[in-house]
N, C-alpha and C positions, 0 to 999 in steps of 0.2 A: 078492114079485117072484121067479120063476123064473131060473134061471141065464142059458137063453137071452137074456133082455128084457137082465138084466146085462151080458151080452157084448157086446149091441147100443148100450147105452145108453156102455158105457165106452166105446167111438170114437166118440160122437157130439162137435161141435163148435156147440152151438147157443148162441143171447142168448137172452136176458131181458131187453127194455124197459119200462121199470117209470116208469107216472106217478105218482109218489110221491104227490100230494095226492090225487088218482081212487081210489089203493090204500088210503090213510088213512082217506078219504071213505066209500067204499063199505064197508069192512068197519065201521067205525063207526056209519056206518045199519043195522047188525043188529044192535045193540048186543052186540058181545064185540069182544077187543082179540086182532091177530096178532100171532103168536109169529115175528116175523120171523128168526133162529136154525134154526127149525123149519119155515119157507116155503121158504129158500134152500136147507136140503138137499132137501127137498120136489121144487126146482126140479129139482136136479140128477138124484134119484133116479128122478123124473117122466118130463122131460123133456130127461137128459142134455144139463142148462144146467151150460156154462165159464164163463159171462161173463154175470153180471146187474146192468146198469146201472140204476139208480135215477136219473130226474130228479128234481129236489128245490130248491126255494127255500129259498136261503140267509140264515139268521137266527139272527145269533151266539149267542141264550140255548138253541139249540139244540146247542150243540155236543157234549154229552154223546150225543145221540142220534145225533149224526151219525156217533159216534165209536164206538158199538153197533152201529149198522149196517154200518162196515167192519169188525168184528171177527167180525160174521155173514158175511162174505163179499162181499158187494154193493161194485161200484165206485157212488162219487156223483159226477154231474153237476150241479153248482150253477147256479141261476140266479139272478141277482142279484133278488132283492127290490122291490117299490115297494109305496108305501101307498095305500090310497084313503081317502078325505074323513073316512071313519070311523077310520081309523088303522088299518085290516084289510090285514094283508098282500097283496099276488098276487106271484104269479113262476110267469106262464107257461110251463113247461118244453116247451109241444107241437112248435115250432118245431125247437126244440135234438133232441128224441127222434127226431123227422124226420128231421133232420139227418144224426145219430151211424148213425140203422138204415141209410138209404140210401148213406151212405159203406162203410159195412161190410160191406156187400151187394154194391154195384161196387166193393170190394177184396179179397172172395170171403172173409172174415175169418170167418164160419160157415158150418154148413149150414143150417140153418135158422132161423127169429127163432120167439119167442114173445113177443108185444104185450100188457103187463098194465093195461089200462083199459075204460071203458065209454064213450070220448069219441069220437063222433063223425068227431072231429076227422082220427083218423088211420084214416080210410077211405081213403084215398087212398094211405097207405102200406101198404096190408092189400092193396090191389088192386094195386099194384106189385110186393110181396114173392111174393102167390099166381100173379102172372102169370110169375113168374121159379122156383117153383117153389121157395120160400125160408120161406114162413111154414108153422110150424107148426102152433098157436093160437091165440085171441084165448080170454084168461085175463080176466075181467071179476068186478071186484069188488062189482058190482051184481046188484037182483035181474035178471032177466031182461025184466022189464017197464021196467027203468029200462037195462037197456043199450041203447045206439042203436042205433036204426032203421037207418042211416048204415049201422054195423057187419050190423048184423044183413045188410042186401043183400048184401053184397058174396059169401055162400054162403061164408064162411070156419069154419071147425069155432070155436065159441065154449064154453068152460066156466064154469061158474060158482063161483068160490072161496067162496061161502057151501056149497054141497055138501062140503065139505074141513072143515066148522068143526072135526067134531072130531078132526082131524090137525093143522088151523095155529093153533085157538085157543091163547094165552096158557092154561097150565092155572091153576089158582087153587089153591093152597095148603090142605091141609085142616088145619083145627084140630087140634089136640091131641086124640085120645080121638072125632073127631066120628065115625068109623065103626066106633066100639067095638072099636076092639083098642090094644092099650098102646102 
């Protein structure tokens, strides 16, 4: 990154709304694991992100992760949890990220959002933020065939964080000796 982009990115005031299951979901259908540590400065260095909130269902044997994630920097948005018939969790967080971006938007709280999913769902908050001249990107953790249609309309700039693997992959530890030097 050039000086310039640095000077520009240090004033920026932007989010990062993160559907934590969507973020989980999709990068695990490529099979490799994010180095979320290594996303959030990613974020900030990227897309001079202040503030990346994570929605997230809350389930207490998770807490150790929950507790990694604030240490990476990410604010969590909990959603209360329920079960289905199979004892599968859900905890819809689309409602809440709606919420949090649209408040923060008419309380002028960034300049910009970045929306981290491939759901559909928040088409509606992509077309309000781009109308108001507030979104950035739509960051989708799918391939491109599996990000929505929905999204896709709306003509908002979309990237795809499988492109990133190898800046946000989890590295893997090499053996002892495995690249022949001591």
């Amino acid at each position: 990154m050039d000086n310039q982009t640095k000077k520009i990115l240090k004033g920026t005031n932007n989010f990062a709304y993160i559907d934590g299951a969507n973020l989980h979901n999709g990068i695990a259908g490529f099979g490799w694991t994010l180095d979320y540590a290594r996303f959030r400065v990613w974020l900030s260095e990227k897309y001079g992100v202040k503030n990346a909130y994570i929605f997230i269902g809350l389930i207490p044997r998770y807490k150790e992760l929950y507790k990694y994630l604030q240490e990476c920097g990410f604010t969590l948005i909990f959603k209360e949890v329920v079960y289905d018939g199979d004892g599968k969790p859900k905890g819809n967080c689309d409602a809440d990220l709606v919420l949090q971006a649209t408040r923060d938007a008419y309380e002028n709280k960034f300049n910009m959002a970045i929306i981290i999913s491939s759901d559909g769902d928040y088409a509606g908050l992509v077309k309000f933020l781009k109308a108001r001249g507030k979104l950035r990107v739509i960051l989708s953790p799918h391939a491109k065939e599996k990000c929505s249609i929905l999204l896709k309309r709306t003509d908002a700039p979309i990237a795809y964080l499988n492109d990133q693997r190898l800046i946000l992959q989890t590295q893997k530890e090499k053996a002892p000796d495995a690249d022949g030097t001591a």
